[in-house]
RORODREN-383305 format. One record per residue: x, y, z of N, C-alpha, C, CB in turn. Coordinates in steps of 0.05 Angstrom, whole numbers, padded with zeros to 5 digits, always signed. Glycine has a CB too. Example, Ala and Ser with C-alpha at 12.3 -4.5 7.8 and 13.67 -1.06 7.14 Angstrom:
residues 2
+00264-00114+00156+00246-00090+00156+00264-00066+00156+00226-00089+00181
+00257-00045+00142+00273-00021+00143+00258+00001+00157+00282-00012+00114
***
This chain:
residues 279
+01894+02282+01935+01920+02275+01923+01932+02300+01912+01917+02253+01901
+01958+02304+01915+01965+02321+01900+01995+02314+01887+01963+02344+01916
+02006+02337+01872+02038+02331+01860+02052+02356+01863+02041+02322+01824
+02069+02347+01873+02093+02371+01876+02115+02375+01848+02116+02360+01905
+02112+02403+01855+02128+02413+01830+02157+02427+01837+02109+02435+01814
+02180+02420+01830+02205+02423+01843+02213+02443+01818+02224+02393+01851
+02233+02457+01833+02243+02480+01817+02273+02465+01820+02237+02514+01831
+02287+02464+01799+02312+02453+01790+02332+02480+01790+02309+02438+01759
+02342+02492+01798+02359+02509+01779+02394+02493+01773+02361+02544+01797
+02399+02511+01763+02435+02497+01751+02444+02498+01759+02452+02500+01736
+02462+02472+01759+02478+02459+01782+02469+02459+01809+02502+02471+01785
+02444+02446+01805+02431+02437+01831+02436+02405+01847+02401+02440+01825
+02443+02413+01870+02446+02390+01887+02421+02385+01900+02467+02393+01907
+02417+02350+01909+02397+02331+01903+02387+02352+01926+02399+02293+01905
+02395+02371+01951+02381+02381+01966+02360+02410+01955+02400+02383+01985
+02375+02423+01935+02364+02442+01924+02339+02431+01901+02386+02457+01913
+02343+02410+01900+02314+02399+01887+02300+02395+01898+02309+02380+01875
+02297+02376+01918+02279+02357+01931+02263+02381+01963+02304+02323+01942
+02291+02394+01965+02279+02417+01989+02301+02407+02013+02239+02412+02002
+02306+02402+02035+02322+02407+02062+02330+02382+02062+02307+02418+02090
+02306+02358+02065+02323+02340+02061+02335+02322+02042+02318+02332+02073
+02355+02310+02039+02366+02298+02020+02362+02275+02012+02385+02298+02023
+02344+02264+02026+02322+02238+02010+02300+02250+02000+02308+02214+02031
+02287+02264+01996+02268+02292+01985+02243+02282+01991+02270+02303+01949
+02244+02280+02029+02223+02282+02041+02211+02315+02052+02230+02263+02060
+02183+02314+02035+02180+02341+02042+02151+02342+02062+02179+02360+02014
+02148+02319+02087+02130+02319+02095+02101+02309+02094+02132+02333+02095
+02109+02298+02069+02076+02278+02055+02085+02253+02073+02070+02267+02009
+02073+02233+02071+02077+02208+02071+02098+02191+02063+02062+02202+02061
+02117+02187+02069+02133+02168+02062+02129+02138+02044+02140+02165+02083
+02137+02145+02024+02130+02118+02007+02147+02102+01999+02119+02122+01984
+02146+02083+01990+02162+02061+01987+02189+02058+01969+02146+02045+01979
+02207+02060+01953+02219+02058+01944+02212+02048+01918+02231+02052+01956
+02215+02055+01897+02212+02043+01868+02226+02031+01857+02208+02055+01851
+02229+02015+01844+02236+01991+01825+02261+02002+01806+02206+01981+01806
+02241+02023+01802+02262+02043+01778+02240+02066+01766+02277+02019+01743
+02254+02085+01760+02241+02107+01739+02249+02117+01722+02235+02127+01747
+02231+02134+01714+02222+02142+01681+02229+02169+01674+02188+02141+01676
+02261+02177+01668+02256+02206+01666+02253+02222+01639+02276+02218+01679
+02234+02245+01641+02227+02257+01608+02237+02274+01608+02202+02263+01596
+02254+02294+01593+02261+02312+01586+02239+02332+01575+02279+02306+01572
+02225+02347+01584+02207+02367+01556+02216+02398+01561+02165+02367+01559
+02209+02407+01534+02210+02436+01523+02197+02441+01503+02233+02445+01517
+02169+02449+01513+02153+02463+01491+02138+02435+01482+02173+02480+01464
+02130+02409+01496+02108+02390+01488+02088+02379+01492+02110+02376+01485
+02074+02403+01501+02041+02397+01505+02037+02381+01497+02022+02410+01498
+02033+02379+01471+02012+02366+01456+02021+02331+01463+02014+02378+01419
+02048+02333+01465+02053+02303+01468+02048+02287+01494+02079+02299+01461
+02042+02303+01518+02050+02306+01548+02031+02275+01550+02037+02342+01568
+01999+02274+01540+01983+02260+01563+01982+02225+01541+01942+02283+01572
+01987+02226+01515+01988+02212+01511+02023+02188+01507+01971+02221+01496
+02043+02209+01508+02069+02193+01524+02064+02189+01545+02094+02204+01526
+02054+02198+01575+02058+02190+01597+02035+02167+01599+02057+02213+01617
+02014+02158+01576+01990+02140+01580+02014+02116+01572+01957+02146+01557
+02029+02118+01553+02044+02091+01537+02058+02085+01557+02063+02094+01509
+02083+02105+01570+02101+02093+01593+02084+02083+01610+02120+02111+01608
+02063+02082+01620+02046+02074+01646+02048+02050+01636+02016+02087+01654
+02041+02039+01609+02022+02013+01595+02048+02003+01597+02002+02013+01561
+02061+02011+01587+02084+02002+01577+02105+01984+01614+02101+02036+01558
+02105+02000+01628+02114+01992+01647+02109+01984+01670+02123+02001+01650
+02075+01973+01673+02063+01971+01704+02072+01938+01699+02021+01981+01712
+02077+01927+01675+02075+01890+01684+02112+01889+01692+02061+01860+01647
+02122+01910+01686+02155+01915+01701+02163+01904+01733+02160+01949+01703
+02144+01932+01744+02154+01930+01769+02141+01958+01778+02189+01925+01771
+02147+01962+01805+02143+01998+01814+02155+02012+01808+02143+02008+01836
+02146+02035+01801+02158+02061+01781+02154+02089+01793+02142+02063+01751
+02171+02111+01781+02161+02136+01787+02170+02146+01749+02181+02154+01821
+02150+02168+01746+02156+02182+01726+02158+02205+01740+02140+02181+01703
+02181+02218+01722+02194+02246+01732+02197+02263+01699+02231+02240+01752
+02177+02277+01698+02183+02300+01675+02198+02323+01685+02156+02313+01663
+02211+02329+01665+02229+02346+01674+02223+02379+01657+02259+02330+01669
+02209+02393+01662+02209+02421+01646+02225+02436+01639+02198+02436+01654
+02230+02438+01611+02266+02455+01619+02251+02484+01603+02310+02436+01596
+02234+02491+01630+02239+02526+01624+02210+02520+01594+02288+02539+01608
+02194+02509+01591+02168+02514+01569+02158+02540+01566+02142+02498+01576
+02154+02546+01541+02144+02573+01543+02116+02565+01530+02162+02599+01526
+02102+02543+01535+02070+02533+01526+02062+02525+01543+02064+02514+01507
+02044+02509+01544+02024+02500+01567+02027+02465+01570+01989+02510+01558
+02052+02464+01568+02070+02436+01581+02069+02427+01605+02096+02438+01580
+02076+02452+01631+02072+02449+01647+02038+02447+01659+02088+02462+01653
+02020+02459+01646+01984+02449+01655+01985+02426+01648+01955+02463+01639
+02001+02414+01621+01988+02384+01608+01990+02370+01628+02002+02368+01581
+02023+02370+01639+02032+02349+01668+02011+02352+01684+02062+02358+01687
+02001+02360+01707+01989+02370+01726+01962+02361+01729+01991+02394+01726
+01953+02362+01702+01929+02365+01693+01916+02332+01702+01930+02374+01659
+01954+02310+01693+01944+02287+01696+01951+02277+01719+01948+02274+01678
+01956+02290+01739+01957+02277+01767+01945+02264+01781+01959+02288+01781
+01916+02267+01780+01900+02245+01793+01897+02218+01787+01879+02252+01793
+01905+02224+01755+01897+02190+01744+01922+02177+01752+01891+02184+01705
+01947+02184+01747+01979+02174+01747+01983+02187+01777+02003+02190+01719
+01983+02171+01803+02005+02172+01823+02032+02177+01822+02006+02155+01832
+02053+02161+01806+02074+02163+01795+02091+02182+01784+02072+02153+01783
+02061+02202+01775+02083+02223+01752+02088+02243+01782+02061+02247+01714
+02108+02248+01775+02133+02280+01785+02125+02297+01772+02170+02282+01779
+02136+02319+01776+02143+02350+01759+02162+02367+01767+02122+02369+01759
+02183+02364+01759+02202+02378+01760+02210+02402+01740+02217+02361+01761
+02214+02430+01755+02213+02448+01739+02246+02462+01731+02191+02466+01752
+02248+02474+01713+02279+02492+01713+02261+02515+01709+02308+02487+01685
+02284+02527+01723+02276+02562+01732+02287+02576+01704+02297+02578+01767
+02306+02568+01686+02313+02573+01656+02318+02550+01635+02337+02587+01656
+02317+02555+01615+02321+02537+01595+02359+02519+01607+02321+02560+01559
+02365+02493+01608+02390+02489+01609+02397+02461+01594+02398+02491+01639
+02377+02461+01572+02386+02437+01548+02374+02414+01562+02424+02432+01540
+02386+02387+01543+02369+02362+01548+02387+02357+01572+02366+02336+01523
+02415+02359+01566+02433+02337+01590+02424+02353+01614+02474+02335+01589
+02420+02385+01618+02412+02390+01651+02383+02377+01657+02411+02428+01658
+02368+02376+01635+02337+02368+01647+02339+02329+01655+02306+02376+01613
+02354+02324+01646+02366+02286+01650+02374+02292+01675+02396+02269+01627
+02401+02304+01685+02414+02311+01701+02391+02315+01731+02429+02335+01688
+02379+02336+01729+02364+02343+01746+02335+02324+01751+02360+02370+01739
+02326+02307+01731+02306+02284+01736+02322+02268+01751+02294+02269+01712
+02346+02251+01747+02352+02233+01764+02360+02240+01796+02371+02222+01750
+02376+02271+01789+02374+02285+01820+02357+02280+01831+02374+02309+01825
+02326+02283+01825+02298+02289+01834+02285+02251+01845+02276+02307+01801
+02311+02239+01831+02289+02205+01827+02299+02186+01857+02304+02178+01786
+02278+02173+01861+02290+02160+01892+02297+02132+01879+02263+02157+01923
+02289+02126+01860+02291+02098+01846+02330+02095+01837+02264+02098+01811
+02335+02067+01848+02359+02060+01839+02365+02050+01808+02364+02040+01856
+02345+02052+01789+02346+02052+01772+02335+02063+01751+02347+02038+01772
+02349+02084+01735+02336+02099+01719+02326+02095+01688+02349+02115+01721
+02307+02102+01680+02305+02091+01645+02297+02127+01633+02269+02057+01636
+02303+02133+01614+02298+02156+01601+02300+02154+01566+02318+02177+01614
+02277+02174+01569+02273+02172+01540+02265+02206+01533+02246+02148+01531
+02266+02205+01504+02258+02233+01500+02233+02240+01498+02267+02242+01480
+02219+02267+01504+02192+02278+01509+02176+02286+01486+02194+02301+01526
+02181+02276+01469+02176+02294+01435+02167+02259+01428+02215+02316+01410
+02160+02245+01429+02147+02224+01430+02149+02207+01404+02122+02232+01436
+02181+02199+01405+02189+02197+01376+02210+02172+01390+02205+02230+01356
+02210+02166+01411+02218+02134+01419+02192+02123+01442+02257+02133+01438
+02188+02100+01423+02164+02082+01433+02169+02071+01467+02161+02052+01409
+02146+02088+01482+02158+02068+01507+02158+02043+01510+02148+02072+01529
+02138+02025+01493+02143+01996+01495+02169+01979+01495+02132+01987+01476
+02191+02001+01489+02221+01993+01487+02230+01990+01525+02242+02025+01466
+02214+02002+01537+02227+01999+01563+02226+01980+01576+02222+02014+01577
+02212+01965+01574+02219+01937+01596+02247+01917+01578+02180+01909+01599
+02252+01924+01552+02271+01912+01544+02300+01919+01555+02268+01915+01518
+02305+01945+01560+02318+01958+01565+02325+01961+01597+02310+01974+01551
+02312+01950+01615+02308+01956+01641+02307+01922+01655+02278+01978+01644
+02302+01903+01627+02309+01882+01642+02341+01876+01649+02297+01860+01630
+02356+01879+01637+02381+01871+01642+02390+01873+01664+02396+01879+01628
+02385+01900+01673+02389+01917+01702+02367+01910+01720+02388+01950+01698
+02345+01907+01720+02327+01894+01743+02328+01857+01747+02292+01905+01735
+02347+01849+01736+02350+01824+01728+02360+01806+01753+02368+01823+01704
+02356+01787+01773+02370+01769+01792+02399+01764+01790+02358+01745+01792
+02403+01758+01760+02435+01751+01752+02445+01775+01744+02440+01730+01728
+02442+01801+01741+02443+01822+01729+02482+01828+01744+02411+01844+01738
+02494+01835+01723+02528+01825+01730+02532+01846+01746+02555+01823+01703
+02543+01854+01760+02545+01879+01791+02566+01905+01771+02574+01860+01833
+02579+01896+01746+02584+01923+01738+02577+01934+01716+02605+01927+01739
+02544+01919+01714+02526+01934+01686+02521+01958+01691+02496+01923+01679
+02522+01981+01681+02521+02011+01696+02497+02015+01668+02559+02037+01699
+02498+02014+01640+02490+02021+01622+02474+02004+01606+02506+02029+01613
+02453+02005+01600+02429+01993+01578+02423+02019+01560+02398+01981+01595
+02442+02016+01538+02440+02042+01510+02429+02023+01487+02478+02061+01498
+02405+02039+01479+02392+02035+01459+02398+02036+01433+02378+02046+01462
+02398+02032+01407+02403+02036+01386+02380+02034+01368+02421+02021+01381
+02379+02060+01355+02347+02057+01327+02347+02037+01310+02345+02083+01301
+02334+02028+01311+02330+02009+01280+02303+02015+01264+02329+01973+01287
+02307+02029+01242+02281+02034+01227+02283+02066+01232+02251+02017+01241
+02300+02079+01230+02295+02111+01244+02274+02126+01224+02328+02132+01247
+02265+02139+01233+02244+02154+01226+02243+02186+01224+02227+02147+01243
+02279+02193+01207+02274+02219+01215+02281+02228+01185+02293+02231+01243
+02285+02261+01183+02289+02273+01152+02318+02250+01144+02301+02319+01151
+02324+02256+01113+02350+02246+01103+02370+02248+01117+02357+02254+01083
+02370+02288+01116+02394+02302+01130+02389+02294+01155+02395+02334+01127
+02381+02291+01166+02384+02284+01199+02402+02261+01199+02354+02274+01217
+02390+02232+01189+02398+02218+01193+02434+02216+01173+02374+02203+01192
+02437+02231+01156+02470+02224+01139+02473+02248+01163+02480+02232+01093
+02476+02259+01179+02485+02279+01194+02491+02261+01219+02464+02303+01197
+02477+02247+01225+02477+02229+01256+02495+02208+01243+02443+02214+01271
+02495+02197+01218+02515+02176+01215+02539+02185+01211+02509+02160+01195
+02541+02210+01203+02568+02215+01200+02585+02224+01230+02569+02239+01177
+02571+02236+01248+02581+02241+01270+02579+02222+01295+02573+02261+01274
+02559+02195+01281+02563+02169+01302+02594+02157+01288+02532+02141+01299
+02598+02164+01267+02628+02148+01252+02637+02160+01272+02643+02153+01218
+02644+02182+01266+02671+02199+01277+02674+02198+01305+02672+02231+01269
+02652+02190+01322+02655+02194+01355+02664+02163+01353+02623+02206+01379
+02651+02145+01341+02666+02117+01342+02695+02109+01342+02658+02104+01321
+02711+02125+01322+02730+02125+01314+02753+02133+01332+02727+02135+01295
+02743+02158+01337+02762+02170+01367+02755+02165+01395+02763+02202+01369
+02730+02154+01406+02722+02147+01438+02724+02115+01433+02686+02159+01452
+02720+02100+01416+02718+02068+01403+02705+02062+01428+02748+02048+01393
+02681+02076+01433+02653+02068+01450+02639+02045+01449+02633+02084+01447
+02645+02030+01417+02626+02008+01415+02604+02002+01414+02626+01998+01426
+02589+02041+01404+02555+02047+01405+02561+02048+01376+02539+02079+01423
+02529+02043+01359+02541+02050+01335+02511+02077+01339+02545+02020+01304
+02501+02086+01356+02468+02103+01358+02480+02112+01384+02430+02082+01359
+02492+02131+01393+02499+02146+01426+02467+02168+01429+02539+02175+01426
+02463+02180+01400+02444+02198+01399+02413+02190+01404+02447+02210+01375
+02410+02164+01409+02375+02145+01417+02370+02158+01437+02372+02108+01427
+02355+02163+01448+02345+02174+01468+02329+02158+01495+02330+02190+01454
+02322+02135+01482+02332+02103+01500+02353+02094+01515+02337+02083+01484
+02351+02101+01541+02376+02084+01560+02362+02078+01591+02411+02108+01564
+02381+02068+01593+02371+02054+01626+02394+02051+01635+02354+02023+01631
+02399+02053+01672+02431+02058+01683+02430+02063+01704+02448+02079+01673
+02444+02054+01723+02440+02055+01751+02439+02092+01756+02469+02037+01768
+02432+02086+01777+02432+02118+01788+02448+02130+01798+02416+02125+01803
+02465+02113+01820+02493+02118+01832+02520+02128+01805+02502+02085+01850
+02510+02102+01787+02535+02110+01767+02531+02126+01751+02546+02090+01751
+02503+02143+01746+02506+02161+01725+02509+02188+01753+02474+02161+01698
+02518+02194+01776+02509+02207+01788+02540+02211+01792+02488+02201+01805
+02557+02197+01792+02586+02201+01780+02595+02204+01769+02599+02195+01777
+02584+02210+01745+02592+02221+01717+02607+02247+01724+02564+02227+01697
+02625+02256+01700+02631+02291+01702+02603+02295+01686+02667+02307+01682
+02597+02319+01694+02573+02331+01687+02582+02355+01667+02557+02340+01715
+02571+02359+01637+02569+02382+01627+02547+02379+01605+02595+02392+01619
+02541+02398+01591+02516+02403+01577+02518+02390+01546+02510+02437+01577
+02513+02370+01546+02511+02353+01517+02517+02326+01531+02536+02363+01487
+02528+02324+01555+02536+02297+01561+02519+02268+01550+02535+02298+01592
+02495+02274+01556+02477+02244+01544+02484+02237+01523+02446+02244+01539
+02499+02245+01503+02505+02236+01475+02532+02226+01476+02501+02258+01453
+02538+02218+01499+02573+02206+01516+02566+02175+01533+02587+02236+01551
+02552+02170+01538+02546+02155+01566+02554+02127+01556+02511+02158+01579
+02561+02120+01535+02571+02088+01538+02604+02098+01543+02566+02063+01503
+02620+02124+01525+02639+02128+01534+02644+02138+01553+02646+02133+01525
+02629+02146+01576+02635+02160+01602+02626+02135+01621+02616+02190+01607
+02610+02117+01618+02605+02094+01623+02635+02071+01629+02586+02088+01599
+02637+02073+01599+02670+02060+01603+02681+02068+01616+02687+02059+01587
+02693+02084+01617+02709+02110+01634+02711+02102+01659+02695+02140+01634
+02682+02100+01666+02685+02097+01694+02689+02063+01706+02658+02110+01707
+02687+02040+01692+02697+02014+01690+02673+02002+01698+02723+02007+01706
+02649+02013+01678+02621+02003+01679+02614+01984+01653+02599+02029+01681
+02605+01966+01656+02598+01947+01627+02581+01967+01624+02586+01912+01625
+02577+01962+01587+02559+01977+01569+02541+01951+01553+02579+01999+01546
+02514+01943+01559+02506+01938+01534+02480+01945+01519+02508+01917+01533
+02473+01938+01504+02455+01947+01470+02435+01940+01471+02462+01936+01441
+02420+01947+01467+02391+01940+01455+02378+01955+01431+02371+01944+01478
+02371+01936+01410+02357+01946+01388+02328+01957+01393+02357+01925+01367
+02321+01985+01392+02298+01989+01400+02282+02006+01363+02302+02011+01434
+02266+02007+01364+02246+02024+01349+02241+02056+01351+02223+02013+01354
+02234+02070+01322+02238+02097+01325+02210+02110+01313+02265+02107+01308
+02191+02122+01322+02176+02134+01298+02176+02163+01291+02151+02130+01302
+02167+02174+01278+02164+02206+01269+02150+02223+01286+02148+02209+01243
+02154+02250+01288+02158+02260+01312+02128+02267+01301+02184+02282+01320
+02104+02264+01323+02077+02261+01317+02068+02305+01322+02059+02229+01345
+02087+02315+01342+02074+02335+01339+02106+02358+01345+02044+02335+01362
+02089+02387+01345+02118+02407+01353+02144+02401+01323+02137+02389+01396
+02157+02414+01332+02195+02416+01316+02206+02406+01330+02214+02442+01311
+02229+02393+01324+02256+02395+01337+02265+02421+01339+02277+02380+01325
+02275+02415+01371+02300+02436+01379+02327+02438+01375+02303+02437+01400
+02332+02423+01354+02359+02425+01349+02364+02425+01320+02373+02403+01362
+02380+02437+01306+02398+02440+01269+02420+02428+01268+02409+02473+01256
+02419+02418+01244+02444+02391+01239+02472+02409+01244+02446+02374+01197
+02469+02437+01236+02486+02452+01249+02496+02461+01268+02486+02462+01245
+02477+02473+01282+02485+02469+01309+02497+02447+01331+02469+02474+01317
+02479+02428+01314+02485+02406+01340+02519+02397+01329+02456+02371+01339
+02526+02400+01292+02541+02389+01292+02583+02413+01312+02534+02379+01256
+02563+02433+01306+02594+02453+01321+02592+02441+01348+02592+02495+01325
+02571+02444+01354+02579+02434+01390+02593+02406+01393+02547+02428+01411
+02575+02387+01374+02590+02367+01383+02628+02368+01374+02574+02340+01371
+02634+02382+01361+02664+02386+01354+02670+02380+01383+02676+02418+01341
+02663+02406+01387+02685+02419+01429+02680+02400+01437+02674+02448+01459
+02664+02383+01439+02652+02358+01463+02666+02338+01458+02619+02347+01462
+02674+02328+01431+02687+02301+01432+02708+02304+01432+02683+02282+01414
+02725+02330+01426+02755+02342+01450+02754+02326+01474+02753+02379+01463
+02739+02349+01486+02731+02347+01518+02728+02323+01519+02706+02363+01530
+02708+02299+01510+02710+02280+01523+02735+02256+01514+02682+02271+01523
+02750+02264+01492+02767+02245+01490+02787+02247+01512+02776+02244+01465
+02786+02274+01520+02804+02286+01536+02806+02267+01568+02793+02318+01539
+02778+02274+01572+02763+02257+01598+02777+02229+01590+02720+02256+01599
+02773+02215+01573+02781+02185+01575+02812+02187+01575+02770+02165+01547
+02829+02204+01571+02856+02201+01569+02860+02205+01601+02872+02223+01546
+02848+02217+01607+02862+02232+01641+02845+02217+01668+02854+02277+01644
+02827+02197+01659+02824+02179+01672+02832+02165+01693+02824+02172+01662
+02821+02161+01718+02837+02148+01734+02834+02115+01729+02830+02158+01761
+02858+02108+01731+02870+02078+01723+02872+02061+01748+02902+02079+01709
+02887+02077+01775+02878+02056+01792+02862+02046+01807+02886+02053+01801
+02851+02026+01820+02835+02021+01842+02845+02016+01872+02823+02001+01835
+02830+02011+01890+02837+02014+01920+02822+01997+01927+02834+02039+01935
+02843+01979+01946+02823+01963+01972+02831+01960+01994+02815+01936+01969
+02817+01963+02015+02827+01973+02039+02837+01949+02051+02807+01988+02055
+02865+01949+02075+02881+01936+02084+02878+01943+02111+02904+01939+02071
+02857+01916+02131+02854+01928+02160+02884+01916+02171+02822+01915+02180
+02892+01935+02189+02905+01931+02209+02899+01920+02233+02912+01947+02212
+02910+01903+02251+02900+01886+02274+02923+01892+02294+02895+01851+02267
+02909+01894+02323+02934+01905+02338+02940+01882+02348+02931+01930+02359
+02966+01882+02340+02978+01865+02355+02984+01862+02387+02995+01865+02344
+02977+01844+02404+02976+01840+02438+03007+01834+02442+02952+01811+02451
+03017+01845+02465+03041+01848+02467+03049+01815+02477+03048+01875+02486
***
């Protein structure tokens, strides 16, 4: 058995991941199609690698068929051995690599590039959203009655588990994106979602995007709905991100994306066959 390890670079198309061809057959065996998958974002989380990918397994075999796809964005630890390491036990897990660091939204971006599954679920790699949240989140969308323009299953914390400042920092900038996108999320920043693959694959693409997707969701004339999920404390590593930093970037971004919802395309099309008329 073995696992292939794909090199992502930026702004890579599904062929520059997968290799020549564009179903990212690279000569193994052809396998079946999955149910849906699992994509992780990591940078720098060994330590968290073998016991998150044990919970998503538990968490999701009474689901359906799965692929997990970690996504490496550029580790400078031994993240990429942890993955690898567990290949024999997990069929399922991927490894997808970036040739440089390019943030969370390119390592999201480039897992779902990499995923054959029509339905994606993602969570973050720092092991601070419980995968037991995913079959909640993934039923709506794997569902028989499931409505044809659900595009989005976005999570929301309940019980968060992070510093003070984090959290009056995330409430104040979940107000303010509420106020001007009126997304109807009151948590965009969970790291919990599930969403077709076609429709997040239409998205405009830029680097912070995941903290948009019920309003880029809308945008595109996709239902959005919620699920209350659970949060715990980040068991190992730092965060990569300062209430500062994250808060300047998000300034430019909720420009940019209010922008995106204003310039929107409004109409639709349906095609009108013509029949020749016999003389």
């Amino acid at each position: 058995m073995f696992m292939q390890a794909f090199r992502a670079p930026s702004l890579a198309t599904i062929d520059d991941v997968c290799g020549t061809r564009a179903d990212g057959y690279d000569g193994a065996p052809l396998r079946s199609i999955p149910d849906f998958a699992v994509i992780v974002p990591m940078h720098n989380e060994e330590a968290s690698v073998e016991t998150l990918v044990a919970e998503i397994v538990a968490a999701c075999q009474p689901v359906g068929t799965f692929e997990i796809v970690v996504v490496d964005d550029a580790s400078s630890d031994r993240t990429v051995d942890a993955v690898l390491s567990l290949g024999d036990r997990y069929p399922m897990l991927r490894l997808v690599r970036h040739d440089r660091q390019g943030g969370q939204s390119a390592a999201i971006h480039s897992g779902v590039q990499a995923a054959h599954a029509p339905i994606i679920c993602m969570l973050d790699g720092d092991g601070q959203n419980p995968p037991d949240n995913l079959p909640a989140l993934l039923a709506p969308l794997l569902a028989a009655t499931a409505p044809s323009r659900l595009g989005l299953v976005a999570g929301q914390r309940v019980g968060r588990r992070d510093t003070l400042g984090k959290r009056l920092s995330s409430r104040f900038a979940n107000g303010l994106r509420a106020r001007i996108l009126k997304d109807g999320t009151r948590d965009t920043g969970c790291g919990l979602k599930a969403f077709r693959r076609d429709a997040y694959l239409a998205l405009p693409y830029f680097d912070h995007h995941h903290r948009y997707f019920p309003a880029l969701f809308n945008r595109d004339g996709w239902q959005v709905a919620h699920v209350d999920v659970t949060h715990r404390a980040r068991q190992h590593g730092n965060s990569h991100y300062t209430n500062i930093g994250r808060a300047l970037v998000g300034i430019h971004d909720l420009i940019g994306v209010a922008w995106l919802l204003r310039r929107r395309k409004r109409s639709s099309w349906a095609e009108t066959f013509i029949t020749e008329t016999l003389p």
